[in-house]
N, C-alpha and C positions, 0 to 999 in steps of 0.2 A: 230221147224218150225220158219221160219224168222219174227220178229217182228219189223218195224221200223215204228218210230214216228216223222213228222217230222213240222215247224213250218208253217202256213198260213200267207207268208209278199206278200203283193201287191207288183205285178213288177217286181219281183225277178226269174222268171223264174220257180218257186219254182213248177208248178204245172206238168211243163214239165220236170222236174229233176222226176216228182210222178209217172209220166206217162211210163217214160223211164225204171224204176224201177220195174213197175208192171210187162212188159214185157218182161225185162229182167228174175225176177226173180219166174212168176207166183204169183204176190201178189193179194188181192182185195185191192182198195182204198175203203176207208169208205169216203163216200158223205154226207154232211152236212145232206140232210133232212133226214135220217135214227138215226144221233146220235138225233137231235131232236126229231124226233118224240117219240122215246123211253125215252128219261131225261122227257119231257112233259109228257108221259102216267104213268110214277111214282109218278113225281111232283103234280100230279092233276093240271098242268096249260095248256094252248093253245100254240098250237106249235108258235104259231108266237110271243109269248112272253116270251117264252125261245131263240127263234132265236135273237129277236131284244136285248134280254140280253147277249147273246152267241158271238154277234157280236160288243158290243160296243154298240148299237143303243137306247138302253132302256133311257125314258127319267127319268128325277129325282125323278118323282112322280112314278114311274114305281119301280126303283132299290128300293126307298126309302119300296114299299110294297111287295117286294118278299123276298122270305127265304132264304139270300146270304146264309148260312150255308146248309139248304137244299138240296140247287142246287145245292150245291160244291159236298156233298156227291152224289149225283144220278151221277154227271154227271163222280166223281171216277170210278162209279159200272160200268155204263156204257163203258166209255175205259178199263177200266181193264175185263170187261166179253170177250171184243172185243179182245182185244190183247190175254188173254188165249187161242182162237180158232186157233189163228196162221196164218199164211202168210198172212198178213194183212200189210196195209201199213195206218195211220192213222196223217191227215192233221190238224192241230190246238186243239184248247181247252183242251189244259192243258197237253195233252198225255206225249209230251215231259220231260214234270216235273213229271207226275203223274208213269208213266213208267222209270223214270232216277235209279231208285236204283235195276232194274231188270234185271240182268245178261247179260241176249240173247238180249235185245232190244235195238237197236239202234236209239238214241234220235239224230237227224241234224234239225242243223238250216240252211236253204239256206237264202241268204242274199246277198246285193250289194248295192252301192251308192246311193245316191238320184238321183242324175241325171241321171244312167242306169238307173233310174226305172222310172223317168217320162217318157226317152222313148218308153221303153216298154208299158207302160199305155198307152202314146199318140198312139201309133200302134196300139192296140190291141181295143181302143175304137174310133180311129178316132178324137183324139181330140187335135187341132193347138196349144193350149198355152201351155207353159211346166208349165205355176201357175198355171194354173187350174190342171192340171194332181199333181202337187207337193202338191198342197191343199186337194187332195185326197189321197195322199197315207199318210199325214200327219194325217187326220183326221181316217184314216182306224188303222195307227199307235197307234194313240190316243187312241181311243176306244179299242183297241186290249190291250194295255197297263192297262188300267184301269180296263178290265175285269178280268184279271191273278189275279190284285190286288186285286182285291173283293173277288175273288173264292179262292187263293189258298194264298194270299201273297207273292206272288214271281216277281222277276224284269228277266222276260222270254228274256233281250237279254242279261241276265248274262251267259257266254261262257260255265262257269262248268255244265250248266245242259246238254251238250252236250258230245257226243262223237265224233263228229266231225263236225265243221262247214265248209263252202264253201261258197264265194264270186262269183256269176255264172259272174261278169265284168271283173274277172282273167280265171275264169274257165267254159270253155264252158259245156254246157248242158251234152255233152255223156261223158266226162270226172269226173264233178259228180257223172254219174250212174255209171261209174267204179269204182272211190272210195267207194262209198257205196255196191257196189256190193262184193268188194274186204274185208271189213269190214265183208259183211253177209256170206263170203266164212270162215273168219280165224278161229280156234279155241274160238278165246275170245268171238267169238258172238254165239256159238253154243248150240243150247237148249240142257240141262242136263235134268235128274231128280231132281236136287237141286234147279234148274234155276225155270224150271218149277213149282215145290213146291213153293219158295219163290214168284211166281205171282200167286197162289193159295191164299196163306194164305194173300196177300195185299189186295184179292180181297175179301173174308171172312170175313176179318178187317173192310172194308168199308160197308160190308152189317151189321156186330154187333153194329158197332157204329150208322149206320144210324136208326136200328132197338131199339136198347136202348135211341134213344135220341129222337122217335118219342112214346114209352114206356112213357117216364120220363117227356114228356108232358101230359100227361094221367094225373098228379096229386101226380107222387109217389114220398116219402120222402127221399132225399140224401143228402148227407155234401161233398161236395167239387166236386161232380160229378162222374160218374162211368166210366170206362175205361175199352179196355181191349186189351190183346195183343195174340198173333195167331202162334203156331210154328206146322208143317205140319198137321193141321185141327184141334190142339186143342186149346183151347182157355181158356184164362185165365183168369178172371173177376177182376178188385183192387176198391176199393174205399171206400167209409164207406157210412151209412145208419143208421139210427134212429130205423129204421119199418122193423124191419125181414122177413115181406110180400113181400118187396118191392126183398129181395136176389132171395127168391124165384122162384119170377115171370120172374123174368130178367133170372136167368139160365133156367127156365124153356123155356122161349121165343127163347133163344141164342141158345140151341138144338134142337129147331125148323128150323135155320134154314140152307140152301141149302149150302154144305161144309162143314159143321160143323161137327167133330168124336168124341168129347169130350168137356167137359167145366169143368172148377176146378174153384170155388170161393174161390177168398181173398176178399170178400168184407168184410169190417170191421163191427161188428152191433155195436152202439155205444147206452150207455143203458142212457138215463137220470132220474137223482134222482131229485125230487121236492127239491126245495129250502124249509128250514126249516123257 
């Protein structure tokens, strides 16, 4: 089932390349207040301050007290449960990156000049000065920019995380949705059972991790931290530990949860002798 991810730039045409897409290809677009509302009821935060973080908007005292690691993880779970269901078409945070090493999915960036895009802004909201319209796709940019950086570490107008981008000021709109379309028709984007598996086990990955690291806040004792990695549902635990309790409870947790068909510990238990 067709999975494309594609990015959120102001101006860019970018929502009527999404639109064009859906209808062409039977997709859902996923709309903002749905990934919100869902990162927020994991998070234990208020939707509107995962939004104003999701979008740049969060002010200093804001960023400075939320769980930049937390949120990264939720909002992983979050696009990757989404993209597993299929014919999904999904608009910003993070997808693009977060979805780039998965076979079937097509990550695009749509994108165009500054000055196509003030006009487009200036049209589309009514507004006579191209500074004003420029000061806002800048600042949308900005924000957009920073939050990649916070969540995930990534510089999102690096070209490689794409499989194909499009300039909609060379390329008109229905031209886009052909290329893309042409993309979700060939062999390379076609969902497998391997394809499939490998956004299985990404999606597995992020629930162990999120679930061991909200564990490992609980007070339990570990030397270098615990890790773990995922090949079609089983899962493999590395790291070391002082407190043999602490092996335990982690695989015990880790086949608790949703995906999971197996767990093998390498955790190392690392035994301390009293200094003499």
């Amino acid at each position: 089932m067709t999975v494309i991810a594609m990015t959120r730039e102001m101006g860019t045409l970018g929502k009527d390349v999404a639109a064009g897409l859906c209808e062409r290809l039977g997709l859902t677009v996923v709309h903002h207040e749905l990934v919100e509302h869902d990162i927020a009821e994991r998070a234990g935060m208020r939707e509107s301050e995962v939004h104003r973080f999701l979008e740049g908007e969060a002010s200093l005292l804001d960023r400075w007290k939320i769980d930049r690691k937390r949120l990264s993880r939720y909002t992983a779970e979050e696009i990757l449960a989404l993209a597993l269901k299929g014919k999904v078409l999904i608009r910003g945070w993070g997808a693009t990156y977060l979805l780039r090493s998965v076979p079937h999915a097509i990550c695009v960036r749509v994108c165009a000049p500054l000055q196509f895009r003030e006009q487009v802004l200036m049209r589309r909201l009514g507004i006579s000065q191209a500074a004003a319209a420029r000061r806002e796709i800048m600042r949308n940019d900005a924000a957009h920019n920073r939050t990649m950086q916070t969540l995930f570490g990534i510089q999102w107008t690096d070209p490689t995380l794409y499989a194909l981008v499009v300039n909609t000021a060379r390329t008109p709109v229905a031209d886009c949705v052909e290329l893309i379309a042409r993309l979700a028709a060939s062999p390379a984007f076609q969902e497998t059972t391997h394809s499939q598996a490998a956004l299985a086990d990404e999606l597995i990955l992020s629930r162990v991790r999120t679930a061991i690291e909200r564990q490992l806040g609980s007070g339990m004792t570990t030397l270098g931290g615990i890790d773990a990695k995922v090949s079609a549902g089983k899962v493999t635990l590395t790291g070391a530990t002082s407190d043999e309790r602490t092996i335990v409870e982690i695989v015990r947790l880790v086949h608790g949860i949703e995906g999971v068909i197996g767990v093998e510990s390498q955790i190392a238990h690392i035994a301390f002798r009293p200094s003499v």
